[in-house]
C-alpha positions, 0 to 999 in steps of 0.5 A: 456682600460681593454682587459678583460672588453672589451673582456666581453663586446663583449661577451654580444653583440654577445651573446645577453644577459649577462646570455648567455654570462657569461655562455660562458665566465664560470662565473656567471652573477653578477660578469659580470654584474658588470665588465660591469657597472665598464667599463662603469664608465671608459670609461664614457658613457653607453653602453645598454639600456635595452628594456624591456627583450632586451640589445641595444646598445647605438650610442657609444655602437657600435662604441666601439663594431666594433672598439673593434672587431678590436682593439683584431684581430690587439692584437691578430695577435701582440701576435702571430707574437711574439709567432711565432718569440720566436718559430722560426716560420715563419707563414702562409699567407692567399691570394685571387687571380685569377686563372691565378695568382695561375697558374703564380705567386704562384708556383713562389713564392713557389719555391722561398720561398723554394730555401730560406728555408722560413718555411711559409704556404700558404693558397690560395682562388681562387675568384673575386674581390667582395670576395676578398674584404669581406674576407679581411673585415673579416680578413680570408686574409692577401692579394689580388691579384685583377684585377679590379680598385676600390675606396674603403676608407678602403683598401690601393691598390697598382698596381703591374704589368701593362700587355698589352692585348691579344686577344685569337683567334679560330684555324681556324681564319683568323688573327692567322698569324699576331703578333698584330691586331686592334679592327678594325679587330674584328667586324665581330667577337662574343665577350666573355667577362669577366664580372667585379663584382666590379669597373671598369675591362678588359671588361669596357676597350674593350667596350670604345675601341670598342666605339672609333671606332664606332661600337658595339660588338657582345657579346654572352658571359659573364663569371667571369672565363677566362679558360672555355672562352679560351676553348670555344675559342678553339671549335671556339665559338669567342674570348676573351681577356686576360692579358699578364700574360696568356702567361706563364700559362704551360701544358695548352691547349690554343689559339693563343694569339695575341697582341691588339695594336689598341688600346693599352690597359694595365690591372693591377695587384693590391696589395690590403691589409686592411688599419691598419691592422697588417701585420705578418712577414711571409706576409712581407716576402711573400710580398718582394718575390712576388714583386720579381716575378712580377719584372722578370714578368715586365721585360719581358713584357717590 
């Protein structure tokens, strides 16, 4: 297939005519015209039906259109890591992640990457689930570090880290003395709870335990952020829970953390990447580091 003829092609459908897209390729529009009808020839079926002053793409037509978006993202991220390696770059990864992941895990990364002299730039995008998904559809991310379980056919999710749950207790509350606690003992309490954007999260696995043992939250609170929960925690507004993760979070102020081991509950970590996407050598190397990371983080859960 033509680069160039399909470069043109993809030009005229975001332009909407031919006249606008050979003013923004600088080249007159029978020449275009005409390496579109050539590239029609070669490939074998039409690809605009004209409707009246209007181009419409055929069935095919947007097929080759979505495919061909792809196809010159995936060439052009080739020429780069090429470029970057005959240049002796290392690149820039671009990583969707929680806040508590950026608080943990990032600066670990970091120090790791500097320890080894790693010339890489990291651009971290704070957001949920949902987010993250769409900017790794549009390729503005290389990677995501999500919490919630979904079933989504074009992305490959890998689970990295299994935490078990902690429940975040006010300061005046009758169970900060003890090292573990059951649902059991929380009836009586007012629930803040992380609420889920996509799939299945935190919250979902609370309310199935709370099920189990036959009784009802009582929710006053549903939030997408888990630091301003912990803060309410801290006026003694109820509690909230949180993964293990949130135990090495520093120079913060947060409550007392105590293990839910009734039922015992563990929250992943997912690595979460667009299938067939072409992975840079700086996210390779910043995938084996953070692997790394979460290998110690494991080892200390255990």
């Amino acid at each position: 297939m033509d680069m160039n003829k399909l470069k043109h092609f993809i030009t005229i459908v975001e332009e909407g005519s031919v006249s606008k897209a050979a003013a923004v390729l600088n080249m007159t529009q029978p020449p275009l015209s005409m390496a579109i009808k050539k590239f029609e020839n070669e490939i074998g079926f039409k690809l605009f039906i004209r409707r009246g002053k209007r181009l419409e793409l055929t069935a095919p037509g947007k097929i080759l259109y979505e495919k061909g978006k792809e196809l010159i993202i995936s060439s052009n991220a080739i020429i780069k890591e090429a470029k970057e390696q005959d240049e002796g770059k290392t690149g820039a990864v671009t990583i969707g992640c929680s806040t508590v992941a950026n608080l943990t895990i990032i600066p670990e990364v970091v120090k790791r990457m500097n320890d080894n002299k790693m010339n890489i730039t990291l651009k971290v995008m704070e957001g949920n689930t949902a987010f993250i998904l769409e900017q790794l559809r549009l390729h503005h991310m290389d990677i995501g570090l999500v919490r919630n379980i979904f079933d989504k056919e074009d992305f490959h999710t890998t689970a990295l880290l299994y935490e078990p749950l902690y429940v975040a207790l006010p300061p005046k509350h009758s169970l900060n003395n003890k090292s573990s606690v059951s649902l059991t003992e929380l009836t009586e309490d007012n629930f803040l709870m992380p609420y889920t954007t996509l799939g299945y999260g935190i919250s979902d696995f609370i309310l199935e335990g709370c099920q189990s043992f036959n009784f009802n939250p009582n929710i006053i609170y549903w939030g997408t952020e888990t630091l301003p929960m912990l803060d309410m925690v801290n006026r003694g507004l109820g509690i909230a829970f949180v993964p293990a993760l949130f135990k090495q979070i520093k120079n913060f102020s947060l409550p007392n953390l105590v293990k839910l081991e009734n039922p015992e509950i563990r929250a992943s970590l997912n690595l979460t990447t667009l299938k067939n996407s072409v992975k840079k050598s700086a996210t390779e190397q910043f995938l084996l580091i953070t692997k790394e990371v979460i290998e110690d983080y494991n080892r200390k859960m255990i």
